[in-house]
Phi, psi and omega in degrees: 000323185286345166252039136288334191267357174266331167295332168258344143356268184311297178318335150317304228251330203269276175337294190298328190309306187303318182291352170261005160299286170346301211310306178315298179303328209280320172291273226295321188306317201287004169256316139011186177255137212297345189264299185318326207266326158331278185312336187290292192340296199289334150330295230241340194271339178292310193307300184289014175269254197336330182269316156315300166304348171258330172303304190298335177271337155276346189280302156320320175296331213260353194280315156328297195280332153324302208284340178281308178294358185264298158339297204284321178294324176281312166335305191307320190279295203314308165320307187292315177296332210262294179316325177307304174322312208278329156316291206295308173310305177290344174265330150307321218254312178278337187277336188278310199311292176309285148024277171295299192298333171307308196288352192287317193257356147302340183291312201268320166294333146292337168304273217300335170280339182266339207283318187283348173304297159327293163328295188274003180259307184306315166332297181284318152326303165302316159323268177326314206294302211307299236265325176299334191269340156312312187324295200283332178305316190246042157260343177280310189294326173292308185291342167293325193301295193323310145337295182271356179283333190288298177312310174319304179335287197280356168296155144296125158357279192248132152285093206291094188230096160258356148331314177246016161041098164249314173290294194310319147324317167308304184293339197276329183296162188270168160280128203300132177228127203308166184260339175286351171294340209229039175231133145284149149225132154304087157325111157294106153252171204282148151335294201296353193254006211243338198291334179274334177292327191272348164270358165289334185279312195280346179260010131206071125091033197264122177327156145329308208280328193267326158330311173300307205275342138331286175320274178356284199284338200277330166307316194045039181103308167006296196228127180304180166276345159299304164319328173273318173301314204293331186312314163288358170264344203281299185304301180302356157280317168323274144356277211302297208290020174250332167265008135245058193017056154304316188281347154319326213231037166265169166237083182239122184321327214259137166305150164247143164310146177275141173312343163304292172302283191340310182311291179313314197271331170326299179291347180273316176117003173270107188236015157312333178262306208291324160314330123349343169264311182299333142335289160295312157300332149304290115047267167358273168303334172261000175264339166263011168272342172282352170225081171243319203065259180264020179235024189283337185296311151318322214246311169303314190300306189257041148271324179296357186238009189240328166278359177280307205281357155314302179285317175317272170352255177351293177330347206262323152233007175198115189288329175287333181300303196277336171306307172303327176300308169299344153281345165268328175305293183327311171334279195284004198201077190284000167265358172318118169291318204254331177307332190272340160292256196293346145295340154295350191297294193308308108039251161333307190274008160233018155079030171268096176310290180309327184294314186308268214288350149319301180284001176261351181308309194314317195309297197315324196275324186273351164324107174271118178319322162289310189249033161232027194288312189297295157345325158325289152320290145000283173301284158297347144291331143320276190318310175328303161314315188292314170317303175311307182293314187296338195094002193240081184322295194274345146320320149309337171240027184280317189290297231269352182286278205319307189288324190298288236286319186273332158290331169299314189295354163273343190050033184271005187259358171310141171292153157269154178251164208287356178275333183290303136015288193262005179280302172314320171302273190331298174332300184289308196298281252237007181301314172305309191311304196274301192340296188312286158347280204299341216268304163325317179304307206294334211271017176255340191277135205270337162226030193265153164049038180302000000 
């Protein structure tokens, strides 16, 4: 364009030159005869309109044909810009679709994991129902057996008739054999009956992990995975504060139990003495957090880690007991993760729903994903449930993957196989015999479970 606007330039400079050429003629004409000079004047003044006018229709034509090529240039890219977009939409627009079909269908393989989830829970309810009601069904038939074994007693044996040889009848018949001898049934048990295997398993020296998947089966579903690993950190918490003479440095008006006996009535499924010790060592300890000064906080933290092993215990027989004790841990320690856990626990198992996922919420905020993984785990297998009940599938089954996938990696829900089986049988046949021994062995060791 700037050199179209230097080409009519120069056509100025051309254009002005010829009128001072005209201008020059116009004076020499103009000495001339008076007719002549007219007619030229008008001549010439025709000429430069008509030369003006050719000029200004090409200086219009060029401008005209800029403004079309300028057009024809800018056209390509706005199509091409316009084709980027329109590209650029349709490759989003596919990535959101695929997207949403990704998520439908993680949606619908999780429907199917919790459905089975459901399945295999309902499965153990029934399970549980059968076995409580086999439970009372030969608990009824033993006490009739017992019944009639008393009456037998006091019959004579034999009908000493020897006329009709009754005795030889006697002898010739076979001997009876109860039907339960020759039937298995897996026995379900409860936690407290369960409390003696784990200090016969933890006095030798037997893993955690494998102690839980013990409990787990002999449990059948009974007691979560939780409930159970923390019941065994709770006794090995126990342990731990008797061999480092805690319960030495109580001052108490009242006798206390020895921690042995206490121990002894434990494994019996009885946890009144060691709560009782534990009780009084809280006590203990909060009367001296009032002249702590600048260590009350330390002191708090381990009266809050000494009711959690309170309320675990209890839990075992009294929920309201222990509910409270986990709420005084929160008191003194309002970021305990595991007081805020096993207070949902408490929580769940008294069917206050809102209070339990408040407080497993709390677990999620306050949570180190690392050093709370179990709580975690915990947590969101509740909240799954709850989630679930609510209609909100896929959250429900993100938490319940999330929780399935670290308990699998634990392996407490593995069946044991039969050399394992039979190990437990030995264990259990010889469990009465051994407690005392064992209960001695763990509280004489000098580094176990600090």
């Amino acid at each position: 364009m700037f050199e179209q606007f230097v080409s009519a330039n120069e056509i100025i400079g051309t254009v002005s030159h010829n009128i001072d050429m005209i201008a020059s003629l116009i004076d020499g004409y103009m000495s001339g005869a008076n007719h002549l000079r007219i007619a030229s004047i008008i001549l010439i003044i025709l000429a430069f309109i008509l030369f003006l006018f050719l000029i200004i229709i090409i200086y219009v034509k060029s401008i005209i044909s800029f403004l079309r090529s300028d057009g024809k240039k800018e056209a390509p890219d706005s199509s091409a810009e316009d084709d980027i977009f329109n590209e650029e939409d349709e490759r989003r627009l596919n990535e959101i679709m695929e997207e949403q079909e990704r998520e439908k269908e993680l949606e619908k393989e999780l429907q199917r994991e919790l459905d089975m989830a459901r399945a295999e829970k309902e499965v153990f309810e029934k399970k549980k129902e059968e076995n409580q009601k086999a439970k009372k069904e030969q608990a009824q038939k033993e006490k009739k057996a017992s019944a009639d074994e008393k009456e037998k007693a006091k019959a004579p044996l034999v009908e000493l008739d020897w006329e009709k040889g009754k005795l030889k009848e006697l002898e010739n018949q076979p001997a009876p054999v109860e039907p339960k001898v020759l039937s298995y049934r897996q026995s379900l048990k409860e936690m407290p009956e369960l409390l003696g295997l784990i200090i016969d398993m933890l006095g030798r020296g037997v893993d955690d992990l494998k102690i839980a998947q013990t409990v787990m089966f002999k449990n059948q579903g009974l007691s979560s995975e939780d409930d159970i690993l923390q019941t065994i950190d709770a006794v090995k918490d126990f342990i731990g504060l008797c061999l480092n003479q805690s319960f030495q440095k109580i001052d108490s008006p009242n006798p206390l139990p020895s921690e042995e006996e206490a121990l002894l009535h434990l494994a019996h499924g009885d946890t009144t003495l060691v709560l009782a010790l534990l009780e009084n060592l809280m006590d203990y300890n909060i009367d001296r957090s009032a002249a702590a000064g600048a260590q009350k906080d330390a002191l708090y933290a381990e009266i809050s880690r000494q009711a959690c092993i309170f309320g675990t215990l209890s839990a075992i027989n009294d929920i309201h007991l222990a509910t409270g004790a986990f709420e005084l841990s929160i008191e003194l320690t309002p970021h305990n993760v595991l007081a805020w856990s096993r207070l949902g626990d408490m929580y769940w198992r008294a069917s206050s729903v809102n209070k339990a996922v408040w407080a497993y919420q709390n677990v999620l905020n306050f949570a180190d994903d690392e050093i709370n993984i179990r709580q975690v785990a915990n947590a969101g297998k509740r909240l799954s449930e709850h989630f679930y009940s609510q209609g909100n599938s896929l959250q429900a089954a993100k938490l319940y993957n999330s929780s399935k996938q670290y308990y699998d990696s634990l392996g407490i829900n593995r069946r044991l196989d039969r050399q394992e089986m039979e190990i437990i049988r030995i264990i259990e046949a010889n469990h009465q015999n051994e407690i005392q021994s064992t209960v001695q062995k763990l509280l004489g060791k000098t580094n176990a479970m600090a």
